[in-house]
N, C-alpha and C positions, 0 to 999 in steps of 0.2 A: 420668286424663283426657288428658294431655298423649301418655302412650304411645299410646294409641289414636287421637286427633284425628293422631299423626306419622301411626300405619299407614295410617290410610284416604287422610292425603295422597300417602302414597308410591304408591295405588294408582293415584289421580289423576292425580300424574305420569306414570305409567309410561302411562297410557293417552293425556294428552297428548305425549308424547317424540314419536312420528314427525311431526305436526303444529307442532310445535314446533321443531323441526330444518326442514323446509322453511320457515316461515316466518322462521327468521334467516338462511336461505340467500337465499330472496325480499328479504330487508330489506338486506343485504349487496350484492347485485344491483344494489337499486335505489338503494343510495348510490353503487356504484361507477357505474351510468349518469349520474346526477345530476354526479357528480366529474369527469365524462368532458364533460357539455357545458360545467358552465362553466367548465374546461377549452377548449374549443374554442372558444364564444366571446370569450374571452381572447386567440385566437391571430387571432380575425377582424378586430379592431379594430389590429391591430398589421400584419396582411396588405395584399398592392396591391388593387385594385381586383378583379382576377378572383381571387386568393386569396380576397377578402372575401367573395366570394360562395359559393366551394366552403365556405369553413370554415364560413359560416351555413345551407350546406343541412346540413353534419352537423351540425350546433350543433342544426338542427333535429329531424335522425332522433335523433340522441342524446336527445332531450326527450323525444319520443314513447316513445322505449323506457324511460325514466325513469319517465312516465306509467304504461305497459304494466306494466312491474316493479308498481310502488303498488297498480293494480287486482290484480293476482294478489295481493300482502298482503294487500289488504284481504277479499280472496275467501276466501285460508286462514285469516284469523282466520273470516270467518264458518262457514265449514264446521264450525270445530272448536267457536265458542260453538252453533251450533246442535243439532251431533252430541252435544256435553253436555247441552242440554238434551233432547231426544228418546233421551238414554240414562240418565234419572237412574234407572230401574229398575234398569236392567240392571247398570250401575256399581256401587250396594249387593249384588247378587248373589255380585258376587266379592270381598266383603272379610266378615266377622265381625264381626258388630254388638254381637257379647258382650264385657262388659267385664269381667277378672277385679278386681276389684277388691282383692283382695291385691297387685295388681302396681302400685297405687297407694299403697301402702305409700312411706313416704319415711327417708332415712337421710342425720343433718346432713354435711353436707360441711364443713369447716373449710379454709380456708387455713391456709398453714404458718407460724408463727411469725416474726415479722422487727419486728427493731427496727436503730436505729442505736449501741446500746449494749451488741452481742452478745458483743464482741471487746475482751477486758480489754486495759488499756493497758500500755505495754511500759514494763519498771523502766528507771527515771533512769542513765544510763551512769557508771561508777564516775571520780570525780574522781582523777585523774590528775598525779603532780607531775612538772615538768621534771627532765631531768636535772642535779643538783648541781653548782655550777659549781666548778670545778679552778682554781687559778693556774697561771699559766704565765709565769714571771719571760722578762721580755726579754733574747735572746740576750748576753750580754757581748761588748766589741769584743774584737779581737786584733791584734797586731802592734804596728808603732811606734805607730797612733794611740789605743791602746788607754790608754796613758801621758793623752793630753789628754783623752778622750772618757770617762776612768773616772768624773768627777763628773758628765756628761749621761747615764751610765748607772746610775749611784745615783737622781740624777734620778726617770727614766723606768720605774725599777722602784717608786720608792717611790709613783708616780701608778698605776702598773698595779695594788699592792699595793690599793689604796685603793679601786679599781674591783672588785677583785674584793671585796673583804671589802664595799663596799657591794651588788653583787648576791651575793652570796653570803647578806648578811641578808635579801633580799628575798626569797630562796629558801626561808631557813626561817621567811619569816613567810606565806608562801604554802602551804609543807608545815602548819605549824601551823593555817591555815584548815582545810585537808583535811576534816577528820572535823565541824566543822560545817557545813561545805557540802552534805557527804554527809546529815547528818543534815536539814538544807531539803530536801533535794532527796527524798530520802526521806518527809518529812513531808510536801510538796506532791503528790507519787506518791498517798501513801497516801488525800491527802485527793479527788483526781482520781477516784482508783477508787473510794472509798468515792460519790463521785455518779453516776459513773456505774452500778452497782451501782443506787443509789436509781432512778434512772433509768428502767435492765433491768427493775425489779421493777415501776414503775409501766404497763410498755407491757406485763409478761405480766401482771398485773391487768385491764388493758383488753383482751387479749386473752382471757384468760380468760373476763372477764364476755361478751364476746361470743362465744364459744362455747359459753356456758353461754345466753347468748339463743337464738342458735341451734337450739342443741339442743333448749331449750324450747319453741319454736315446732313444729320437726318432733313431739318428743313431745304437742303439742297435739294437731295435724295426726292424727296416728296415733291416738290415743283417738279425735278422733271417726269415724277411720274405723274403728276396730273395735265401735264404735257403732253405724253406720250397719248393719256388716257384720251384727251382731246384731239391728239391729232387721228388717231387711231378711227376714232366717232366719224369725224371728217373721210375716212378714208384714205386719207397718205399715203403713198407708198412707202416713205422710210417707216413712218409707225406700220405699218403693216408687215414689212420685213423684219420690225423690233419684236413686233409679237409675236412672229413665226418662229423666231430665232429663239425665244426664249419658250415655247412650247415644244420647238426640237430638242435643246437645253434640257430637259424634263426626262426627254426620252431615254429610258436607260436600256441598253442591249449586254450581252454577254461581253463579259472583259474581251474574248478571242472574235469576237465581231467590232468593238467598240475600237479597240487598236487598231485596225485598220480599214473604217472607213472612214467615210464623209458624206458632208452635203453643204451643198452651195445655193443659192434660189436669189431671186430677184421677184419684182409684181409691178404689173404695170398696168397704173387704176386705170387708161382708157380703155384697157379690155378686161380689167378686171380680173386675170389672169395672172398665178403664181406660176416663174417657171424654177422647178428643182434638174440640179445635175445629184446625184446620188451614186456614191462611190461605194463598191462593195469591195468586200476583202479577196482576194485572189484565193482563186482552189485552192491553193500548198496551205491557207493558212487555216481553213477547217480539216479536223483532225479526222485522220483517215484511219485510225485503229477502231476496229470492231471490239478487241478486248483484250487482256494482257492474262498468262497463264506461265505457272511455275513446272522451270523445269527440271526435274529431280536431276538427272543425272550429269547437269552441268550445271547443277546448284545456280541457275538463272532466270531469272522475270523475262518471257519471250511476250512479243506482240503479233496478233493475228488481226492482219490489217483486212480491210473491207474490203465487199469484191468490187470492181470497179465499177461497176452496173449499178452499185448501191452507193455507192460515193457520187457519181453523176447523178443522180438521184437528189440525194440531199442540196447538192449545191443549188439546182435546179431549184427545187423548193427554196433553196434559201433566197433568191434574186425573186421570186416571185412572191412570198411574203414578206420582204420590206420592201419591195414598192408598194406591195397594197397596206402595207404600217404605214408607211409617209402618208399616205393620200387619204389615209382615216383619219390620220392625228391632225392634218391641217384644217380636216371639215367637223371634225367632233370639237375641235378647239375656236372654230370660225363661228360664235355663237351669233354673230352681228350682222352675217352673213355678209362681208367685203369681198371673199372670193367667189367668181362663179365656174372657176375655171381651173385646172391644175394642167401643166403641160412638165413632163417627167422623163429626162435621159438618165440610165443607168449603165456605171461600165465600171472596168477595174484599172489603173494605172498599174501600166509594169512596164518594160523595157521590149522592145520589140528586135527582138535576136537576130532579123534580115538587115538592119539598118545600125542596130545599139543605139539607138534614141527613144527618151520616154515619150509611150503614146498613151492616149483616153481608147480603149476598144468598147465600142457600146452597145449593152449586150440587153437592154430593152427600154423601149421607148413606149410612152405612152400619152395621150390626150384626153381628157374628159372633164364632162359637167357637173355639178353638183349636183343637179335633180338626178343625173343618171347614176352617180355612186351611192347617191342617199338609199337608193331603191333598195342597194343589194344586201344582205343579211350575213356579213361574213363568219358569223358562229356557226355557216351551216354549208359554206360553199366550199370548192376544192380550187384554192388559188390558181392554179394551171386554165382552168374553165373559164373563172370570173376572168382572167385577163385575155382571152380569147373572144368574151362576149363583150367586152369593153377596145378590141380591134386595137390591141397593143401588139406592136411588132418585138418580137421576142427571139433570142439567138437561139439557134439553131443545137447549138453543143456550147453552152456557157461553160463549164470546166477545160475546154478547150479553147479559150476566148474566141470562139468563133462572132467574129462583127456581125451586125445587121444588118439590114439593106435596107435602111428607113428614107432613101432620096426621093422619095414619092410624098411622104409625108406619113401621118400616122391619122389622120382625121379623115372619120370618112364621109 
């Protein structure tokens, strides 16, 4: 679903992009004009007297063309929500309504393993003993004072003597630690790694079981679609309504169409026949401004709305190309050919002002086969015709919800 709802948006795109592209040009424009006056008015209030007045007639043209800029945005946005909707036929033409449904197929993704306990820890550095201390007897004197100084040098070796042999035991009672030291240091190592280890184990557990969810969910996921696939082959009606459902799914229309419609359908394999109810959006809510124009002398954005002749118009067009969008999409996407049939009510929900109860007004009906729609070429017909030669009963004044009078039936 998701691959195909991308395509048909990329087709959208691309049909928006030049429309799109001038209006960030247009919106760019009109910040830079905006920038540019109060800009200027900035430099009015700081000017002499005839400064003040030159800088506030630009301060002025600068606004106007601010204004100027805003009306052309607002002009290219409506061009392009109108031009979408007076093209929602044409739009479905150029994308494939068929959904392979193997390409919905799904395959778990995993993230890649990471913990904070990946990286064993480094062995305890081997205890180390100083260097053995050496005596070193004090130099003996020499000469005449050698005579007096022999007993302050007796002295001062037997203090030096005494110093050594005491760090000299501190030396071998620090060698003698050694190998227990080594062996804590080693036994606290071991005991270090051995949690971290527990650790490692418990975060690829957790990872594990989440991949194993994972995975269990795609393997869901894929059963029922090769369920679906199956029952679909069969002809099912529920797989048959799965796969309608998710080829309307696909379907993208104009945001100001998309809010307010719908579609309902049911199929019933012994006649092989899909029936759709299809909901269209009420008049009020395609936009009925022809274009918006600036007005100098009440510094205001005014709107010149359509004539009514041309709004009845559009609407018209519009209830006649999505019915014939529904009825393409279900047979360009019906490659297996389950459907032979399409039976098709179209109306608007709204409140009906004699009574104040919500009703369905159904403002066209239609019935037809697949060999008879296959036939017709809609890159080259004029919706109103095709559903005339196709003996679709059609309202009379749809911008006025005028009902139909379909009690006869629509088959002829």
């Amino acid at each position: 679903m998701q691959y195909q709802a991308a395509k048909a948006q990329k087709e959208r795109a691309r049909q928006a992009a030049t429309a799109e592209r001038e209006r960030v040009r247009l919106e760019r424009e009109m910040h830079r004009a905006a920038a540019a006056a109060a800009a200027a008015r900035e430099r009015m209030t700081r000017a002499d007297a005839q400064a003040a007045v030159q800088a506030e007639r630009e301060a002025k043209r600068l606004h106007v063309e601010a204004q100027q800029m805003r009306v052309e945005s607002l002009n290219a946005d409506l061009r392009e929500e109108l031009a979408a909707i007076d093209g929602v036929l044409e739009s479905t033409l150029a994308v494939d309504d068929y959904v392979d449904l193997e390409k919905l197929r799904r395959v778990a993704q995993h993230p890649p393993f990471q913990s904070a306990y990946l990286v064993p820890l480094p062995p305890p550095a081997p205890v180390v003993a100083p260097p053995e201390p050496v005596f070193r007897p004090p130099v003996p004197p020499t000469g005449i004072s050698a005579v007096f100084a022999k007993k302050k040098h007796a002295a001062t070796t037997a203090v030096a003597q005494g110093q050594f042999e005491q760090a000299h035991a501190m030396w071998r009672a620090f060698v003698a630690q050694i190998p227990q030291q080594q062996r804590a240091a080693a036994e606290q190592h071991q005991a270090a790694e051995g949690e971290r280890l527990r650790r490692l184990a418990g975060d690829r557990k957790r990872y594990d079981a989440e991949c194993a969810e994972r995975q269990r969910e795609v393997d869901e996921e894929n059963r029922r679609l090769d369920d679906l696939i199956g029952r679909l082959a069969a002809g099912e009606a529920e797989a048959v309504e799965e796969y309608v459902g998710i080829v309307f799914g696909n379907s993208i229309y104009p945001d100001v169409i998309a809010a307010h419609s719908d579609i309902d359908f049911s199929f019933s394999p012994e006649f092989r026949e899909l029936s759709i109810t299809l909901v269209f959006p009420p008049p009020e809510a395609i936009p009925a401004t022809k274009s918006f124009r600036y007005v100098r002398a009440s510094d205001e954005i005014a709107e010149t709305k359509l004539a009514q002749r041309d709004s009845t118009i559009r609407y018209a067009d519009l209830i006649n190309n999505m019915t014939l969008r529904t009825v393409h999409e279900v047979w360009e996407s019906d490659r297996n050919g389950k459907i032979d049939s399409i039976s098709l009510v179209g109306g608007v929900n709204h409140v009906d002002p004699a009574v104040g109860k919500d009703v369905f007004v159904r403002l066209i009906a239609l019935a037809v086969d697949r060999a008879d729609f296959l036939e017709i070429d809609l890159a080259r017909i004029t919706p109103s015709e095709t559903l005339k030669h196709l003996r679709a009963v059609v309202s009379k004044a749809p911008h006025r919800l005028t009902p139909i009078d379909d009690k006869k039936g629509v088959r002829g």
